[in-house]
C-alpha positions in Angstrom: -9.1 -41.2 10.4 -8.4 -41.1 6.9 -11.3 -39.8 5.9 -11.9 -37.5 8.1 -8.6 -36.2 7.2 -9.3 -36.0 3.7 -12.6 -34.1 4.5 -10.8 -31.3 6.0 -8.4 -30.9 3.2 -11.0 -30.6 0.8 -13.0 -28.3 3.2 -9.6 -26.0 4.0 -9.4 -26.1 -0.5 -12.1 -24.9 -1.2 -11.8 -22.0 1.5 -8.8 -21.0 0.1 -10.4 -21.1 -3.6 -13.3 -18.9 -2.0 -10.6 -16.8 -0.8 -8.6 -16.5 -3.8 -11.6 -16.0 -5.9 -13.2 -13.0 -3.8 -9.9 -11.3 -3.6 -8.6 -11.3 -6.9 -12.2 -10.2 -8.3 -11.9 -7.3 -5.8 -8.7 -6.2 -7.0 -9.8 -6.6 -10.6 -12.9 -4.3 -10.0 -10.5 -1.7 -8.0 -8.1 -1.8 -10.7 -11.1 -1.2 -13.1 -13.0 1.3 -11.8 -11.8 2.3 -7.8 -13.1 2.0 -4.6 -16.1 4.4 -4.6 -19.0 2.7 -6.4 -17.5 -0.7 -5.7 -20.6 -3.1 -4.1 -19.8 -6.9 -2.4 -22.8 -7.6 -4.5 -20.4 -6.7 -7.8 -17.6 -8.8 -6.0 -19.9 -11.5 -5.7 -21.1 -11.6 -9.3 -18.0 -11.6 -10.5 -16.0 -14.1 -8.2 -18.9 -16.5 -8.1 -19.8 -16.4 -4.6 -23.1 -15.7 -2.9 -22.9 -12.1 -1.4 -24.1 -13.2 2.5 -21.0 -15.8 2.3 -19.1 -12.7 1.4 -20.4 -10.9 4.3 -20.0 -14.0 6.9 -16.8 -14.2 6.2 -15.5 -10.3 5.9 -18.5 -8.9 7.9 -18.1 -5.5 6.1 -17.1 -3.7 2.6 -14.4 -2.1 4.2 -12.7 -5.2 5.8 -12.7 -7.1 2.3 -10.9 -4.4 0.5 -8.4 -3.6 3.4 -7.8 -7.5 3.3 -7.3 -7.2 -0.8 -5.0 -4.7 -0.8 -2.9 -6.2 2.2 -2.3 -9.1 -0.5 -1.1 -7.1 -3.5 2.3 -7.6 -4.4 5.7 -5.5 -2.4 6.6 -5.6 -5.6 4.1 -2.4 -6.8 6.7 -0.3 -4.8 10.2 -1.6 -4.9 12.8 -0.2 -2.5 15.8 1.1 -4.5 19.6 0.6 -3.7 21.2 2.3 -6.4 24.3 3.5 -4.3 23.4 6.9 -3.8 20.7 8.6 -1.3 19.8 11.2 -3.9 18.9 9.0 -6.4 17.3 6.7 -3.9 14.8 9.6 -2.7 14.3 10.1 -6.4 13.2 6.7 -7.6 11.3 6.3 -4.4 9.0 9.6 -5.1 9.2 8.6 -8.9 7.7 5.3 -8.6 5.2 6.8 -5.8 4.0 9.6 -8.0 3.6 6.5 -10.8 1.6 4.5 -8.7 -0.6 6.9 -7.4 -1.6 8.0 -11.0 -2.5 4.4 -11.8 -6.7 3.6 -10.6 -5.3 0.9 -8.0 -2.9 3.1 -6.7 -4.7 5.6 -6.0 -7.7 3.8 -4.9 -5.5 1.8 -2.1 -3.8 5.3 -0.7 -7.8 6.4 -0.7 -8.5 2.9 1.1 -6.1 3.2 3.7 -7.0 6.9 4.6 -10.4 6.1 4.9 -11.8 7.3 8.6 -13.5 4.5 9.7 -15.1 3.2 13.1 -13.6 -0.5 13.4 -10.7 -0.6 14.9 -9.6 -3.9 13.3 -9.9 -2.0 9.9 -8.1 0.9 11.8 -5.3 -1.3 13.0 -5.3 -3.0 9.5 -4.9 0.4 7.5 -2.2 2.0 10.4 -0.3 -1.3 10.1 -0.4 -1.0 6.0 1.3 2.3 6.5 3.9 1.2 9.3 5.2 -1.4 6.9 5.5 0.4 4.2 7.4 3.2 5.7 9.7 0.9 7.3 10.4 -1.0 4.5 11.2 2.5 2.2 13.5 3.9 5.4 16.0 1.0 4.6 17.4 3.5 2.2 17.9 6.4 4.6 19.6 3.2 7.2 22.3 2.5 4.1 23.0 5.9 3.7 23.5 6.4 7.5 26.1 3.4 6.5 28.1 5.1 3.7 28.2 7.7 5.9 26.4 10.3 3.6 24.3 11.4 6.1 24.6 11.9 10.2 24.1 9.2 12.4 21.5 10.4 14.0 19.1 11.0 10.7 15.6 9.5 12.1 14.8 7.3 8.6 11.1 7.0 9.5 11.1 11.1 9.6 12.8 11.6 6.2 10.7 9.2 4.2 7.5 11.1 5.6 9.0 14.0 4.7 9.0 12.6 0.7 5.9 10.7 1.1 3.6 12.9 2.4 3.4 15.8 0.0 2.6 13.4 -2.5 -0.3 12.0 -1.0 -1.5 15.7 0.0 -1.5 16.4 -3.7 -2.9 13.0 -5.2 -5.7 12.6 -1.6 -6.9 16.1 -0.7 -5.6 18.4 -3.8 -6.7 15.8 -6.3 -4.0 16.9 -8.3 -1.9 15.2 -11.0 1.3 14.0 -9.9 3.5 15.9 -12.3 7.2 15.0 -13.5 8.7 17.3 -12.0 7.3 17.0 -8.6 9.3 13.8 -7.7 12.9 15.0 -8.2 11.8 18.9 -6.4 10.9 16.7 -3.5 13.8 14.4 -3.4 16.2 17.5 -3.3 14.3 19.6 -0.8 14.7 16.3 1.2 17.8 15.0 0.7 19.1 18.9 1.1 17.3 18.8 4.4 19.3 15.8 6.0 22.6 17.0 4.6 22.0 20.4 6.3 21.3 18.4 9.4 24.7 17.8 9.2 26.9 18.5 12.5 
């Protein structure tokens, strides 16, 4: 019994080293030089790991950089709480803009835009995007609370509102995200829901 117990630590280790390794060498080659020309056989060479493990364990390209991305840090995008709603938009569509300038940024907003045909990757990418709207409309819920803006603001709405022109720009335009562009959008926004106003 003790053996066998040993055995399956040693076993579960070693697919969590696997894991580790594959994951953070996909990151580094995203970081490096983005999602387009990236191969599993470059992932491979670079974590260590035979390409048709790779593949037995992800089954496709797609589904090993979804997975890589769903393990990067919250802390790429922190949620603000500097006591106002303004200033809240603001920092949120700074720091957006930031991120999407930077090669992983922008390589995980192409990721998770991608159209693709498995529905495990489409439920990966659509849950990506539902937690990270939820998590940015806690600002919109503690204005709501300081009462500086109505009750019935939908949060979900008003941080697509911000978001979205951003990743028109950075996605479809292939614009740079200018300076400027982050505090036009938080006013248009936050003038919006104050407008809304009963």
């Amino acid at each position: 019994m003790v053996a066998e117990s040993n055995v399956r630590r040693r076993v579960n280790g070693r697919s969590a080293r696997v894991r580790q390794s594959v994951i953070e060498s996909t990151l580094e080659l995203i970081r490096e030089g983005g999602i387009d020309q990236l191969t599993v056989a470059q992932v491979a060479s670079r974590s260590g790991v035979h390409e048709t493990s790779i593949y037995r364990r992800w089954g496709s390209r797609e589904k090993l950089l979804v997975e890589a991305i769903l393990d990067l840090s919250e802390s790429d995008l922190p949620v603000p709480d500097s006591g106002s709603f303004r200033e809240d938009l603001t920092i949120l569509a700074t720091e957006l803009c930031r991120y999407l300038s930077t090669p992983l940024g922008l390589a995980v907003a192409q990721l998770l835009s991608w159209p693709v045909k498995d529905l495990a990757v489409a439920e990966m990418q659509g849950g990506v995007w539902r937690e990270r709207t939820a998590a940015a409309a806690v600002v919109v819920k503690r204005a709501i609370d300081r009462g500086e803006v109505p009750e019935n603001t939908d949060p979900r709405l008003v941080i697509e509102l911000l978001v979205a022109p951003i990743h028109w720009r950075a996605l479809v335009l292939k614009e740079e995200l200018g300076p400027d562009l982050a505090v036009t959008l938080a006013k248009a926004v936050f003038d919006g829901v104050r407008c809304s106003r009963p």
